[in-house]
C-alpha positions as CSV (number, residue, x, y, z in Angstrom):
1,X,42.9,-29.3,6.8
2,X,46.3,-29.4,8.3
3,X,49.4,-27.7,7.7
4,X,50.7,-30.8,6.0
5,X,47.6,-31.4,3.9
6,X,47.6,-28.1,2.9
7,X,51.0,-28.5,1.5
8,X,49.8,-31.9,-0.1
9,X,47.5,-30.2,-2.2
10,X,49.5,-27.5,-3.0
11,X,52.4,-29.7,-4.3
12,X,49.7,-32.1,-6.4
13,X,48.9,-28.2,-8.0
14,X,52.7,-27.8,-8.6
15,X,53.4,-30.7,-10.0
16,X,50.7,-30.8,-13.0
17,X,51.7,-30.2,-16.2
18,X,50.1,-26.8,-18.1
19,X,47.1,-28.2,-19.7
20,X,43.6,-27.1,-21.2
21,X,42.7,-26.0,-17.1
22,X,45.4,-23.2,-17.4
23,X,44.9,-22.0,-20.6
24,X,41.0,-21.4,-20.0
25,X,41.7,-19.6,-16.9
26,X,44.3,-17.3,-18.4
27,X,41.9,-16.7,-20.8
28,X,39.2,-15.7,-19.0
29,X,40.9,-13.9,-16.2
30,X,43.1,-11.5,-19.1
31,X,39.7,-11.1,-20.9
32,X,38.4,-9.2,-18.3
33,X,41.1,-7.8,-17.4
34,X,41.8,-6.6,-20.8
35,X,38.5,-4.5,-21.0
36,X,38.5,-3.4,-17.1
37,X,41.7,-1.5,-18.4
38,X,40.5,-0.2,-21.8
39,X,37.4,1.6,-18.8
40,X,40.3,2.2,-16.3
41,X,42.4,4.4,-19.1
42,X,39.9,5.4,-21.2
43,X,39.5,8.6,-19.4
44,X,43.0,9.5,-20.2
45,X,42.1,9.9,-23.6
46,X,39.0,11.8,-23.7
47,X,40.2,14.1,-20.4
48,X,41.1,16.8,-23.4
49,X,37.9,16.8,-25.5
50,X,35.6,17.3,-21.9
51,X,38.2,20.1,-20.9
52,X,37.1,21.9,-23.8
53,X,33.0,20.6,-23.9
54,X,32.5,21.1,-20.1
55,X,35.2,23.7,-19.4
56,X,36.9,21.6,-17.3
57,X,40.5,22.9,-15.7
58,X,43.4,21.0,-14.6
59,X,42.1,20.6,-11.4
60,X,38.8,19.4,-12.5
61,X,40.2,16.7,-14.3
62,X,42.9,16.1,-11.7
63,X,39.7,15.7,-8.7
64,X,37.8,13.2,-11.5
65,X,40.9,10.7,-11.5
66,X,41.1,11.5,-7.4
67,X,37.5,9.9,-6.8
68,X,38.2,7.4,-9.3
69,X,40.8,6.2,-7.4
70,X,39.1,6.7,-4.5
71,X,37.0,4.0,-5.7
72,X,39.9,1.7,-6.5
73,X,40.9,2.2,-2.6
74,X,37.3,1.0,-1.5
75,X,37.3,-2.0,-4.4
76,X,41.2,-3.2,-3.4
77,X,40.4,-3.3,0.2
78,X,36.9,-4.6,0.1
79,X,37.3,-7.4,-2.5
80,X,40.9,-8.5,-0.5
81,X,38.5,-8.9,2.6
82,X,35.4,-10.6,0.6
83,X,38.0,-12.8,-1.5
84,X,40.0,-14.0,1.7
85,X,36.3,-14.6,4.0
86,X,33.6,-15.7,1.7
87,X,35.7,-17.0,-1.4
88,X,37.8,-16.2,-4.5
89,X,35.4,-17.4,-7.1
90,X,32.0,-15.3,-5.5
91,X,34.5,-11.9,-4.7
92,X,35.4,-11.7,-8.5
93,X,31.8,-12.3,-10.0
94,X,30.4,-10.0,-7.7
95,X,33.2,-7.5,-8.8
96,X,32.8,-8.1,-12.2
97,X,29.1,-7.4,-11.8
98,X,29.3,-3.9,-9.9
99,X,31.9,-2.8,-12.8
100,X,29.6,-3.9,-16.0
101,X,26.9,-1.8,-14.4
102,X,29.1,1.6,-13.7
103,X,30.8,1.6,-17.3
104,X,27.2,1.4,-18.4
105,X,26.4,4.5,-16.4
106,X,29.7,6.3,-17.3
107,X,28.5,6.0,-21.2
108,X,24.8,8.1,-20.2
109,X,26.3,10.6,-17.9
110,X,25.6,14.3,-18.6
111,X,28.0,16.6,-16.4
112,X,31.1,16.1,-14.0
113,X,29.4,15.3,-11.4
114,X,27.6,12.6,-12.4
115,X,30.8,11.4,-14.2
116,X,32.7,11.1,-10.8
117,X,30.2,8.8,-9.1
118,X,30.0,6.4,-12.5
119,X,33.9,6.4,-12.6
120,X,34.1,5.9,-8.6
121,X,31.6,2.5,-9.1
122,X,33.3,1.8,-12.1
123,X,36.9,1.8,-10.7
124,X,35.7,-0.1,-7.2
125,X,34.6,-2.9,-9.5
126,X,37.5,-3.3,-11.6
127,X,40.0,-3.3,-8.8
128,X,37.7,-5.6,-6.8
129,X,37.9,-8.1,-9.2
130,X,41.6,-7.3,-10.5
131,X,43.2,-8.1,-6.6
132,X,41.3,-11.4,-6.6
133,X,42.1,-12.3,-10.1
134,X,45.9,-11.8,-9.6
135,X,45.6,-13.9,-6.1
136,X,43.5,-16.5,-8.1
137,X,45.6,-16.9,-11.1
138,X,49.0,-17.2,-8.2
139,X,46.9,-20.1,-6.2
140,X,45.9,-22.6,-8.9
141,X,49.7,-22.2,-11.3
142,X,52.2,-24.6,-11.0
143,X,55.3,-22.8,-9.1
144,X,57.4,-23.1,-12.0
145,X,55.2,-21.2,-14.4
146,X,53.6,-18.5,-11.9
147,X,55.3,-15.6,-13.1
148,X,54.8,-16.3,-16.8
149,X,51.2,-17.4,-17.0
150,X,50.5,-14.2,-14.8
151,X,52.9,-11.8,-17.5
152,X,50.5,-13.5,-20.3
153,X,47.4,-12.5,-18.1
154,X,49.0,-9.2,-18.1
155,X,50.1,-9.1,-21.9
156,X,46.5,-9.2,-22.7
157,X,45.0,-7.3,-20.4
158,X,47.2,-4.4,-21.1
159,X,46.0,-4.5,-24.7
160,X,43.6,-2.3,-23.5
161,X,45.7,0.4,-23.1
162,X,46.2,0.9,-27.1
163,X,42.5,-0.4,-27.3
164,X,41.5,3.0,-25.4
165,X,44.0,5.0,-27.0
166,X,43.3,4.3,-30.2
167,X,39.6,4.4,-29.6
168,X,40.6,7.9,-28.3
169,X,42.3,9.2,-31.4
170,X,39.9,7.6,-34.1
171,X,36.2,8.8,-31.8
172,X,37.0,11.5,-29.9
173,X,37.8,14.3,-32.5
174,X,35.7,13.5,-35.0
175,X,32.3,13.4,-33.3
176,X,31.1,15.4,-29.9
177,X,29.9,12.4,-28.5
178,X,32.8,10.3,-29.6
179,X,34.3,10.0,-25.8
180,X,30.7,7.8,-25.0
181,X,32.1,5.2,-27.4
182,X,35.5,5.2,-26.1
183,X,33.7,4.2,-22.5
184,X,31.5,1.9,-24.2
185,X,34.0,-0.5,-25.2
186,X,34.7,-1.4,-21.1
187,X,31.1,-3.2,-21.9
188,X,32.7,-6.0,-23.5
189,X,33.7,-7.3,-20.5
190,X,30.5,-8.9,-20.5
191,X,31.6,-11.6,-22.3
192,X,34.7,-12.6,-20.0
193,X,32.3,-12.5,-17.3
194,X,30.2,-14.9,-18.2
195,X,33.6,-17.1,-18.9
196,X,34.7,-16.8,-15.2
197,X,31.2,-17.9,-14.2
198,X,32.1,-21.0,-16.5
199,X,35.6,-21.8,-16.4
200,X,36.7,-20.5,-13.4
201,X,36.4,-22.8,-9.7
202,X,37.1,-21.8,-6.3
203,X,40.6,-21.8,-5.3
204,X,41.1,-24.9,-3.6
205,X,43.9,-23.7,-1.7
206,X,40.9,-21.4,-0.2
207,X,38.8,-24.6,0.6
208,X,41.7,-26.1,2.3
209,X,42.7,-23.0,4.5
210,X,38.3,-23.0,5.7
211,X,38.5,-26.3,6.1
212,X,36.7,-27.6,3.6
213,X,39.1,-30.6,2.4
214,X,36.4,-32.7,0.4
215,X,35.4,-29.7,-2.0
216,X,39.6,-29.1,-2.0
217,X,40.1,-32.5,-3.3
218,X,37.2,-32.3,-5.7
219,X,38.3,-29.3,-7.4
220,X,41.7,-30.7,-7.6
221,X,40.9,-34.3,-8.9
222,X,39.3,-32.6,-11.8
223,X,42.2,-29.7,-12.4
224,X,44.3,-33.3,-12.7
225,X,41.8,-34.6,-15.3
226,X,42.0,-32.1,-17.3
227,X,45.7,-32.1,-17.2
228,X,45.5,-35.8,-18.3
229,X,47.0,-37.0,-14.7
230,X,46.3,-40.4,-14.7
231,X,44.6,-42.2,-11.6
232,X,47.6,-43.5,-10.1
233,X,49.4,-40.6,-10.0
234,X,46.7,-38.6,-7.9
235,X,46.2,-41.8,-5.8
236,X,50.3,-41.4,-5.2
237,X,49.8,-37.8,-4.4
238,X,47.1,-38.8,-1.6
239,X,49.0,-41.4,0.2
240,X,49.8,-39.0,3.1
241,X,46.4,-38.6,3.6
242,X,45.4,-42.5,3.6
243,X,48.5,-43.9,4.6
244,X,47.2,-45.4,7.8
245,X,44.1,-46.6,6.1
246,X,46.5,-48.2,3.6
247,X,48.3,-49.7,6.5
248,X,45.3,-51.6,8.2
249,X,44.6,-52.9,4.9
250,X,48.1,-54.9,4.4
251,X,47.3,-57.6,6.3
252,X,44.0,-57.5,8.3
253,X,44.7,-61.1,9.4
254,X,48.1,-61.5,10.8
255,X,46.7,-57.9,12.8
256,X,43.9,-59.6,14.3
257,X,45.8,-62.5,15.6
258,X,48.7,-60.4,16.5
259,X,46.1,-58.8,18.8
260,X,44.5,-62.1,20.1
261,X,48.1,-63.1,20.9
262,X,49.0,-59.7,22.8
263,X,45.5,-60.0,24.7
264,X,46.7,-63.8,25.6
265,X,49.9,-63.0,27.3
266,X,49.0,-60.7,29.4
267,X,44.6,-59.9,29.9
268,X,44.8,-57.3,32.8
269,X,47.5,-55.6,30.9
270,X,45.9,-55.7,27.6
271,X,42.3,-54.4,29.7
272,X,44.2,-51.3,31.3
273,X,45.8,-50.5,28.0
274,X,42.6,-50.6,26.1
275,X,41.0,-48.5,28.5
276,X,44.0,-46.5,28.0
277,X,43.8,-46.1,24.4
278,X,39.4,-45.7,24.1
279,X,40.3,-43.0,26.3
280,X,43.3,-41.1,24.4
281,X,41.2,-42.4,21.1
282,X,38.0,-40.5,22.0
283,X,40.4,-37.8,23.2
284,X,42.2,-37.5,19.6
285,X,38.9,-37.4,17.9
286,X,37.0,-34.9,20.1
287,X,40.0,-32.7,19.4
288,X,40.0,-33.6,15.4
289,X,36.5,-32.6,15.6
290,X,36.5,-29.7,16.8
291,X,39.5,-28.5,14.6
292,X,37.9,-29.9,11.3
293,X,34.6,-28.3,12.8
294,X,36.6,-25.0,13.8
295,X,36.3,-21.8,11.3
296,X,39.4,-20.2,11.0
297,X,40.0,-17.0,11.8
298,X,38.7,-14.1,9.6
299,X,41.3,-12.1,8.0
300,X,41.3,-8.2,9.3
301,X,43.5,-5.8,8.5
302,X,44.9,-5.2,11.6
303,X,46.6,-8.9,11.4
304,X,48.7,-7.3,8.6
305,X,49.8,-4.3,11.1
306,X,50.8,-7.2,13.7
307,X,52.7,-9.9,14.4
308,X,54.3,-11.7,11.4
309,X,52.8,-10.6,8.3
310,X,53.3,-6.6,9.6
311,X,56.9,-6.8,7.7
312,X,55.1,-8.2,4.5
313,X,52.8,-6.0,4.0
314,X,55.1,-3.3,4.9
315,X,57.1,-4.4,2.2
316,X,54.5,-4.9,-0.5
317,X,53.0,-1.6,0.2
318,X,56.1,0.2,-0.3
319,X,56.4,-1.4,-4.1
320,X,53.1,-1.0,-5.2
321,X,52.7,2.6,-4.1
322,X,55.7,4.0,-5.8
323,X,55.0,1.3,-8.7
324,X,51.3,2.2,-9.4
325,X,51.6,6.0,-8.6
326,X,54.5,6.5,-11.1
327,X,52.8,4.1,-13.8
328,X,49.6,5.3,-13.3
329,X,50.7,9.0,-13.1
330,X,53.0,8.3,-16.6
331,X,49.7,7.2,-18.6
332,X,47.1,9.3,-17.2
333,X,48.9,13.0,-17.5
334,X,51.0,12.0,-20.8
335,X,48.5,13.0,-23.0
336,X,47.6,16.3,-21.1
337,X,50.8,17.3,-20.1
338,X,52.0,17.2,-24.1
339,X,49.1,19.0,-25.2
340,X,49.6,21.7,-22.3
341,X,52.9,21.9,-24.0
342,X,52.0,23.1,-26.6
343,X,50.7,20.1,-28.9
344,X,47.9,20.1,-30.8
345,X,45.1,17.4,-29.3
346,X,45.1,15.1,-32.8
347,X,48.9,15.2,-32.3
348,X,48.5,14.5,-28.6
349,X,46.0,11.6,-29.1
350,X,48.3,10.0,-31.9
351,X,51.3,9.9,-29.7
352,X,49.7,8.4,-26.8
353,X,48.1,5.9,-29.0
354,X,51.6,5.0,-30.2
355,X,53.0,4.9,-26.9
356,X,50.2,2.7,-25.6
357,X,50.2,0.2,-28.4
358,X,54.5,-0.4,-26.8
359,X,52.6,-1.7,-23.4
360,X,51.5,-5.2,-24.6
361,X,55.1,-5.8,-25.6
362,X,56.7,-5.5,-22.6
363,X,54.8,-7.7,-21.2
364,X,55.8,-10.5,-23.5
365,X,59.5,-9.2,-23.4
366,X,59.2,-10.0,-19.5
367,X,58.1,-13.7,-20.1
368,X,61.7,-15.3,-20.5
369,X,62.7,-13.8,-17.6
370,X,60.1,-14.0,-15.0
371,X,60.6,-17.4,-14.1
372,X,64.1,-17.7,-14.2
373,X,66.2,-14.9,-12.1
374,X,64.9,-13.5,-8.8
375,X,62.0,-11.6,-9.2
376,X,63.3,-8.9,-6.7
377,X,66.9,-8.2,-8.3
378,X,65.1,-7.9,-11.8
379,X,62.5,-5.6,-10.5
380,X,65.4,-3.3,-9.2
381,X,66.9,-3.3,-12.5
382,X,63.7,-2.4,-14.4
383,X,63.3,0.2,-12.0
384,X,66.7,2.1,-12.7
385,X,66.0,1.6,-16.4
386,X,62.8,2.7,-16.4
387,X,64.1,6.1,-14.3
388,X,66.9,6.7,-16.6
389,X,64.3,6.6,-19.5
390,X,61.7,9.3,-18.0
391,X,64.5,12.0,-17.5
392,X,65.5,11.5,-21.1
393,X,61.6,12.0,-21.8
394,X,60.7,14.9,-20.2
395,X,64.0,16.6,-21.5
396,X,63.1,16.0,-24.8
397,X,60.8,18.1,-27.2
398,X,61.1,17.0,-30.6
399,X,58.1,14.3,-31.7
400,X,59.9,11.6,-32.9
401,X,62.4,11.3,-29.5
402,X,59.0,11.6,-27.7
403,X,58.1,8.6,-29.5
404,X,61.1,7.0,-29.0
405,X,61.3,7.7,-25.5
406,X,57.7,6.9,-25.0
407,X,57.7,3.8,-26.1
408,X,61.1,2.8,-24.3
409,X,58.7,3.7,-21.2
410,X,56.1,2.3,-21.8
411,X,57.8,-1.5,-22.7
412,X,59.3,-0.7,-19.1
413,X,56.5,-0.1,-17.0
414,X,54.7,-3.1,-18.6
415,X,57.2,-5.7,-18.3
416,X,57.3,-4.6,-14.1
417,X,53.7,-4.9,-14.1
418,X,53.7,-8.8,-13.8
419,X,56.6,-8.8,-11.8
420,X,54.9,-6.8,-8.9
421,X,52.0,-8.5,-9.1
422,X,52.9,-12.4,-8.7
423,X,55.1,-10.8,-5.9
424,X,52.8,-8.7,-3.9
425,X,50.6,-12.4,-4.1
426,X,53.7,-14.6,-3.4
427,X,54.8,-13.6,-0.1
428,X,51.6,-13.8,2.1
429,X,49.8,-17.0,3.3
430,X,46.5,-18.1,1.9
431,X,44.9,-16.8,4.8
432,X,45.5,-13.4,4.3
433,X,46.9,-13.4,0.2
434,X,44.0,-11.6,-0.8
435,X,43.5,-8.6,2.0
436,X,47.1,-8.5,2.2
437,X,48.2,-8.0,-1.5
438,X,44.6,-6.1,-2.0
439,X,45.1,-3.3,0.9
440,X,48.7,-2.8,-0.2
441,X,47.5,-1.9,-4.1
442,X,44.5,-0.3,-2.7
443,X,47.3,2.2,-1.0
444,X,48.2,2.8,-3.9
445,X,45.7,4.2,-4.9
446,X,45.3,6.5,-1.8
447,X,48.6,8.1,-2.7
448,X,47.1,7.8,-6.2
449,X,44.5,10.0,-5.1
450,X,46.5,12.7,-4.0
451,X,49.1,12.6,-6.8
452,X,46.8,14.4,-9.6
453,X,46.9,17.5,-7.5
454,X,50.6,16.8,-6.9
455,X,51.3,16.5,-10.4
456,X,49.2,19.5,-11.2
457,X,50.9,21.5,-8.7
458,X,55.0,20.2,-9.8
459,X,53.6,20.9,-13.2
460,X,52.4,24.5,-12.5
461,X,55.0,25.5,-10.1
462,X,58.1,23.7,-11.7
463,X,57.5,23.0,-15.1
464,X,57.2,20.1,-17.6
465,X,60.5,18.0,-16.9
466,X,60.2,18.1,-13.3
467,X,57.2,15.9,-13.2
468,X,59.2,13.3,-14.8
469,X,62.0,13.8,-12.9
470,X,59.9,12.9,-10.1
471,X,58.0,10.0,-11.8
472,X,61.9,8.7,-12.2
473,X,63.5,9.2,-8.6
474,X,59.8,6.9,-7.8
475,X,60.8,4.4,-10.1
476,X,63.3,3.3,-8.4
477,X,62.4,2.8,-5.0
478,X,60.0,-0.9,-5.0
479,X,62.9,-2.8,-6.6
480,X,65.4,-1.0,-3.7
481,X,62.5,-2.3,-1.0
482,X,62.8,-5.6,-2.0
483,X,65.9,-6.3,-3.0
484,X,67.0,-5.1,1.1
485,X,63.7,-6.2,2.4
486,X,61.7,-8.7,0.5
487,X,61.9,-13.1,0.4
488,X,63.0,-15.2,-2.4
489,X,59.9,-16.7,-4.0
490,X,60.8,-17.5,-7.6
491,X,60.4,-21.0,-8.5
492,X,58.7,-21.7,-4.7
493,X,55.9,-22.9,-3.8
494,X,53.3,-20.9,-2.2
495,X,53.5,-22.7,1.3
496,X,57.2,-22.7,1.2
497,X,57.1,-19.1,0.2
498,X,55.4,-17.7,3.4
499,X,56.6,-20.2,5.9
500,X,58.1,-17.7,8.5
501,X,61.4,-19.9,8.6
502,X,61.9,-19.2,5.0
503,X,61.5,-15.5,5.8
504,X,63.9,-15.3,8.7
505,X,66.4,-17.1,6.9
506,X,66.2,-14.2,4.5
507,X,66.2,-11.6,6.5
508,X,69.1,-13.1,8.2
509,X,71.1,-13.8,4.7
510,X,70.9,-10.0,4.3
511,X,72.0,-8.9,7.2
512,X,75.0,-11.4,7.2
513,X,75.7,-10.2,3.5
């Protein structure tokens, strides 16, 4: 499909009204991503009880959530590829199916060892499917409601944070074997699964960019059903594709005897111009063939290190590493840092069940904004609130502050969540969405992987506030990246988005400004 048609079927996507089509993907796409993150933070809450059962130190724990995210690299990366090269729809279910099994395994494991390779599998699969899902979720929303339907998806999904906390706290003391349930819950996922398989197409923005403009179209027509767009409309919508069809329909007559007439004036004129035109026509449709025939190119990751997109991605790395690492680092370490600070691990657990429970919040706080002010400006000023917040918590020490502070935090982090992730989607082209925004959030968990021993080492060396000190001064730095670096894509459509004129002409309204 062309440029043009591309665009076409990306506006008829923009235009439809939110209808039963969006709802059921929401739901199935936060469903799983509701119990991939009860698996993914589960270990934070039962990291305390195996210290004690299998004598687990810091560094122990700190090399477990390493190889986990380790795992999370391999899934980003690998389901960005998959997802750009064989299909959205097929990358997700074959995600989905690699993490059911893992969880599954991380409930019957019997040392650390064996609890390493579960989590690694386990981790791969959820990230696998959680780049695709985001990229999914950005290609079939109208522009207007990206951000929100994507903060909902999020609101959801990060119910599993209090899930696993409170899961924690209620199993985990009470019987030796309580941390297997806490895991088991990830197995619910099951169910959300199967609703993917059912509710869920392939992108048709995906179809288009491989060429395959009838299954496009089909997927389309019937996202327009469902949205109760009549006939005429979607006929409208298509009549840059069958304009010239429409033409040589008007009047089939007066064409033929304008012809006749033409050939009548003047016959070795009209022979030599028909030759003329047989000749550029068989040209034209040689050449249409062999682009409609032509497979696009397959999406490496050394495009993103090249040539246009190389500033993107640059970009999008920056924010998610310093986004994910100081999130990730906040909710993973909370709960051992208080208890290595003296804490008792009830008190522990009940605290960072009440902090988790703020996460779902934010989310929904962030829904009246996402849509309506630049994403990047509001991303900068989460980030300096969100910083100003973790120095007041790691100077404080009495509980209730902690609580305070906690939850102050944690209503932060989750209302950036959405923001970075209809971003990160946003500013590459359907091409390269998926292996672009994938690698960059697989980075982050590279840096991710380092950062236990990091935190472990500030901790050790430095003390208690100074971990959150540095968890702050991170904060702030994706929301400075794109505010000097990153396009304007609120309210935009996707192919408008990434066109590199739009980009330039940011670029250039920064440095002018």
């Amino acid at each position: 499909m062309t440029t043009t048609g591309a665009s076409a079927l990306g506006a008829r996507l923009d235009r439809l009204p939110l209808g039963p089509f969006h709802r059921r993907l929401v739901i199935a796409l936060a469903g799983m991503i509701l119990f991939e993150w009860v698996e993914t933070y589960s270990f934070a809450f039962v990291a305390p009880v195996l210290r004690t059962q299998w004598g687990l130190s810091l560094s122990g724990i700190a090399t477990i959530v390493g190889i986990s995210q380790l795992g999370a690299f391999t899934g980003g990366i690998a389901g960005g590829y998959l997802a750009d090269r064989i299909g959205r729809r097929r990358t997700m279910l074959a995600f989905v199916t690699v993490y059911c099994a893992a969880t599954a395994l991380c409930i019957a494991v019997q040392n650390p060892w064996q609890l390493m390779t579960a989590r690694f599998a386990a981790h791969l699969g959820a990230q696998g499917m959680a780049v695709v899902a985001i990229v999914v979720l950005t290609e079939f929303v109208p522009a207007t409601a990206r951000g929100r339907l994507q903060t909902y998806k999020v609101a959801v999904g990060s119910l599993g944070i209090p899930i696993a906390a409170w899961a924690g706290y209620f199993f985990v003391p009470h019987w030796t074997w309580g941390w297997r349930l806490v895991f088991a819950l990830g197995l619910f996922g099951v169910v959300f699964a199967w609703l993917i398989r059912r509710w869920v197409p392939e992108s048709p923005r995906w179809l288009a960019s491989r060429g395959r403009t009838e299954q496009a179209e089909a997927v389309v027509r019937e996202i327009e059903r469902q949205c109760g767009v009549t006939s005429r409309e979607t006929e409208d919508a298509t009549n840059a594709r069958h304009g010239t069809e429409t033409e040589l329909r008007t009047d089939p007559t007066d064409a033929r005897h304008g012809t006749e007439t033409e050939l009548r004036t003047d016959a070795t004129d009209a022979r030599i111009g028909t030759e003329t035109e047989l000749r550029a026509d068989a040209t034209d449709a040689r050449i249409g063939a062999e682009d409609t025939s032509r497979t696009p190119p397959r999406a490496r990751i050394r495009h993103l290190l090249a040539g246009a997109d190389r500033r993107t991605f640059l970009i999008v790395s920056a924010m998610w590493v310093t986004g994910l690492l100081t999130y990730s680092a906040y909710n993973t370490w909370t709960p051992t840092l208080l208890s290595e600070n003296g804490l008792e691990l009830d008190d522990t657990l009940l605290l960072s069940a009440a902090l988790a429970t703020a996460a779902p919040v934010g989310a929904l706080i962030a829904v009246p904004f996402i849509d309506r002010w630049d994403r990047r400006t509001t991303q900068l000023a989460l980030g300096l609130l969100t910083a100003v917040t973790l120095v007041l918590f790691g100077l404080v020490r009495s509980q209730a502050a902690i609580v305070v502070l906690g939850c102050v935090a944690s209503l932060l982090f989750q209302m950036a969540v959405p923001f970075l992730q209809v971003y990160s989607a946003e500013v590459f082209p359907t091409r390269i969405r998926a292996l672009g925004s994938g690698t960059a959030n697989a980075l982050s968990r590279i840096f991710n992987f380092a950062a236990p021993t990091l935190v472990a080492a500030i901790f050790a060396g430095l003390g208690y506030t100074a971990v959150f000190v540095f968890l702050a001064a991170l904060s702030l730095v994706g929301g400075c990246v794109a505010v000097a670096f990153g396009p304007r894509t609120t309210g935009m459509s996707l192919e408008d988005a990434t066109t590199p004129a739009h980009q330039s002409v940011t670029t250039k309204e920064k440095a002018s400004s």
